[in-house]
N, C-alpha and C positions, 0 to 999 in steps of 0.2 A: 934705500928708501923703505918707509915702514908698509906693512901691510895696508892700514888703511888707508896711504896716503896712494896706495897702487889703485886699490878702487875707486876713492873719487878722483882720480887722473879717467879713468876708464871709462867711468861715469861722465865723466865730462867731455872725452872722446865721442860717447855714444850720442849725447845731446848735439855737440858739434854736428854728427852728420843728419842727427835729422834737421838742422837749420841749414843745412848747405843744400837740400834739397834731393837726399838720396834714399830717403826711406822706403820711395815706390819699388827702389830694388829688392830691398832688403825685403820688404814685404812679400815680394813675385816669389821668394826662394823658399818662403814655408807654404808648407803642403796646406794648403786650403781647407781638408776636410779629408777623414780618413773614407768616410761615408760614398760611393762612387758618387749617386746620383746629387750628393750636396758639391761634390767636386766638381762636376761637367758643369753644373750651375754657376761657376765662376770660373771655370774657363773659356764658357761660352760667353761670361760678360765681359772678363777683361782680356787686353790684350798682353799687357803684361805675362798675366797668367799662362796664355798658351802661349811664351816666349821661352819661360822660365822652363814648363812641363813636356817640352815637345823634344821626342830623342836627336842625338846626333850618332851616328845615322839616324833616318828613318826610311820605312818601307816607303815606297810610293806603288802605289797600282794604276792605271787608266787605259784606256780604249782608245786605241789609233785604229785607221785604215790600213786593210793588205788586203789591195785587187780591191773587191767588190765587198768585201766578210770584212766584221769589227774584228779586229786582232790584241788581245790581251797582253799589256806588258808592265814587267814586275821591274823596280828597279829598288838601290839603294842610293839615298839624295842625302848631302853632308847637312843640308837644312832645306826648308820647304820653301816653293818660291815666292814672294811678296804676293797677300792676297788669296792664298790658298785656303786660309780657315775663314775669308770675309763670310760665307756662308754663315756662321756661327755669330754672326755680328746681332744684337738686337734692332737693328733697323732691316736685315734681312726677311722677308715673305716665308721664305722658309719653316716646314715643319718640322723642330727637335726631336725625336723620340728616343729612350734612353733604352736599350736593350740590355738589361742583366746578364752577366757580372762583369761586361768589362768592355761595350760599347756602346758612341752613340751613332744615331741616324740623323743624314738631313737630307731631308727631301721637299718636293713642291708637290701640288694636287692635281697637276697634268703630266708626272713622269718624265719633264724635263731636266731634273737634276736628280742626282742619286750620288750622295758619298756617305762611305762610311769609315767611322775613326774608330780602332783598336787602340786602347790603353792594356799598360801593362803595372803590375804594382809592386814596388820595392820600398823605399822607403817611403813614397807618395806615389799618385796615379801618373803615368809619362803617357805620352801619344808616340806609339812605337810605329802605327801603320795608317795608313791612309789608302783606301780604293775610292777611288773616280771612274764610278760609272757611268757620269753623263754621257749622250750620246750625241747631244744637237752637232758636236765639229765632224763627227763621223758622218752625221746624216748630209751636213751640208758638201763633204767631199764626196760622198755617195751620188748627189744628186746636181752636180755643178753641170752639168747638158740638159736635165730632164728637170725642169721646177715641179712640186709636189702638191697638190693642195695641201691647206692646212690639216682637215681629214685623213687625207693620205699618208701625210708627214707621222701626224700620229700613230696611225694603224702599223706604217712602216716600224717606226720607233718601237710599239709594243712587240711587233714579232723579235726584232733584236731582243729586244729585252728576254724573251723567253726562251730564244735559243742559247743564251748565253745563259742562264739559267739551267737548262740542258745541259752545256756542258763544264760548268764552273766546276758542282760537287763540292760545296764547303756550303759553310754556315753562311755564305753574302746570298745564296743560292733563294732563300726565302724573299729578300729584300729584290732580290732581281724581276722574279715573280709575280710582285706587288707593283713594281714599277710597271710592268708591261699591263697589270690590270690596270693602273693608272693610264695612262696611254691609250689604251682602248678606248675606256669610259671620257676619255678627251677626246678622241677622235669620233665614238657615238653623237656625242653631245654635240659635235660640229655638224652632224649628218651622214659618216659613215655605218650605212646594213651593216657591210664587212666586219666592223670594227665592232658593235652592238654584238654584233653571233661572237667575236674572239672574248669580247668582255664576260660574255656569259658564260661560255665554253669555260674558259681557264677558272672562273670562280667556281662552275659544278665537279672541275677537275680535282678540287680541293689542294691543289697546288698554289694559289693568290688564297687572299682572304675571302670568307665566305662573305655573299652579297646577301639581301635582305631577299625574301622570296618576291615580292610584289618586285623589285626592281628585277629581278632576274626577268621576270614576265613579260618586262616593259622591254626587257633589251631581246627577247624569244619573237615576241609578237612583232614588233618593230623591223626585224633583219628579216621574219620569215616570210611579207611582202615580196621581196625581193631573190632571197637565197633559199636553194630548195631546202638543204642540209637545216637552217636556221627552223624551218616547219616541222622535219622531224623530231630535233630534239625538244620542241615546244608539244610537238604528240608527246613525247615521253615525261615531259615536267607535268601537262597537265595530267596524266596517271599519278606521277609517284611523289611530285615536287622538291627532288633532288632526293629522297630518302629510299631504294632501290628495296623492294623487300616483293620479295617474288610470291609471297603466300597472300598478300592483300590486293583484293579488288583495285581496280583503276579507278582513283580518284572524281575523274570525270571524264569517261568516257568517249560523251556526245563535242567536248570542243577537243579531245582529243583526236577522234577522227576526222573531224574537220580541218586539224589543220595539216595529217595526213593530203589529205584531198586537196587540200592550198597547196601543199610540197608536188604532188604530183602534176599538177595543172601546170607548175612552172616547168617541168620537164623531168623529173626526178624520178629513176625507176625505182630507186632502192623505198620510193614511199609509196609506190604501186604494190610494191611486196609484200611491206606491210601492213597495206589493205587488204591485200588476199590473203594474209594469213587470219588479219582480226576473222574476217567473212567464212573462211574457212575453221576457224577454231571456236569462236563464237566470243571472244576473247573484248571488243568493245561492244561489237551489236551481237542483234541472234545469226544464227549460222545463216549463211546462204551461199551454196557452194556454187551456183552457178555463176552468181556474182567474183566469186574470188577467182573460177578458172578465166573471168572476163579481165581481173586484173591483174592475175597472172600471165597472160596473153599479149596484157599493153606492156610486160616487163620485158617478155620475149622480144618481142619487136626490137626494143634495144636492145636484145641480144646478152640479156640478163639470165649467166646461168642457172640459176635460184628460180626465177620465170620460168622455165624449160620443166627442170624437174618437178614446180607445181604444177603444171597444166598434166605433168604427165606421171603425177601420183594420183590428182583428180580424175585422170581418165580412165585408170586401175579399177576407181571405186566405181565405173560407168556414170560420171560425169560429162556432158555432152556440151558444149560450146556452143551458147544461142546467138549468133550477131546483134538482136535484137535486146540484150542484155547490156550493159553496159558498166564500166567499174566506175565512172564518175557519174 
């Protein structure tokens, strides 16, 4: 057979399969785009595509129950099992985010679902790993005696999240983080204080993403109703508002210590302390030491070391205890 009578046989071979209806194959087996984020773009729309790109093995990662604690377990799976990347389906709610250089994220806006896909690059992008962080089957074995409110469920869900964050120590450790602020701000939003003080807490911890100041405010003022702790650090944002610099004035002072005085009224000595030290130092208002050994004294009571020693560095300076004084 002559040369060219090989290529249009071949030629003709070729045409044959794409009329027999096999080109979708052929298609799935070239690399889409050397580009990462042009590639996750079409293996998030086709299925095909994450047929062709997906290792054999691959890593699997997810969260089962042991005793009462979420328990991490790694395996290797010879293919993933039906429905595993539906996440990634364009009818999914789901938010994509593509992390440089070499994953993506899918997540929802209440920190109910969390996976993330590691690809690896060889001759094209493969999906080597897979972690399943969701929690809702965790939480529902957690809670099969005790039903949750929705609130609760949430607040529950964010602390996992952030213990497990705690103790992962890799790069999923950020994405953990964000989940449980997610979480929070779903459990706020339902009406958990609790969860309002955690949302706020882990955003100024700089550990989740940073909140906007005004929302930090709304979730400080809102928990500190109710939780003492949630008043104190709303004394401290209205001073510094998350930017900590020990050389500049308190922002604002006067709702600063006001909301000292809200924290205390609820029961809180550690924010009696802090009244006695402003009143003793002169630090929000002008000094008035008679006033700070007054709430130094309500710290005593509870039996607050820090209490003890004020009243009785005050008494040093012949500071004298008026009952008739009062710290609130």
């Amino acid at each position: 057979m002559t040369k060219n009578k090989r290529v249009r046989l071949l030629g003709f071979k070729g045409l044959t399969l794409l009329v027999c209806g096999l080109s979708s194959e052929a298609f799935a087996a070239q690399c889409p785009s050397d580009n990462f984020a042009e590639f996750v773009k079409a293996f998030s729309a086709k299925p095909e595509v994450r047929q062709a790109f997906t290792a054999s093995p691959v890593q699997k990662l997810k969260v089962a129950v042991d005793g009462n604690k979420p328990k991490v377990i790694q395996q290797k799976l010879p293919a993933l099992e039906a429905g595993e990347l539906n996440v990634l389906s364009t009818k999914s709610s789901l938010i994509l985010q593509v992390k440089l250089p070499n994953r993506l994220i899918a997540r929802d806006q209440a920190g109910e679902v969390l996976k993330i896909l590691t690809f690896k690059r060889s001759d094209c992008w493969v999906l080597s790993r897979v972690e399943d962080w969701s929690l809702e089957a965790v939480l529902d074995a957690q809670t099969q005696t005790t039903a949750l409110s929705p609130e609760d469920r949430a607040l529950h869900r964010g602390a996992m999240f952030n213990d497990l964050g705690i103790q992962v120590h890799s790069d999923s450790s950020a994405q953990l983080y964000e989940a449980a602020l997610n979480s929070y701000l779903d459990g706020a939003q339902k009406g958990s204080v609790q969860a309002a003080f955690a949302a706020a807490s882990i955003s100024l911890s700089g550990q989740a993403p940073e909140l906007a100041t005004s929302k930090i405010f709304d979730l400080l003022i809102t928990a500190s109703k109710k939780v003492p702790d949630a008043g104190i650090a709303l004394a401290g944002f209205y001073c510094d508002e998350g930017e900590h610099d020990e050389s500049r004035n308190c922002i604002n002072p006067q709702k600063s210590l006001a909301a000292l005085e809200g924290a205390a009224r609820l029961g809180s000595a550690d924010a009696l302390i802090q009244l006695g030290e402003s009143y003793e130092t002169g630090k929000l208002v002008a000094k008035d030491l008679p006033r700070a050994i007054a709430c130094y004294l309500g710290a005593e009571i509870s039996e607050h070391e820090t209490g003890t020693r004020g009243v009785e560095r005050l008494e040093t300076q012949g500071v004298v205890a008026n009952n008739s004084i009062h710290c609130l």
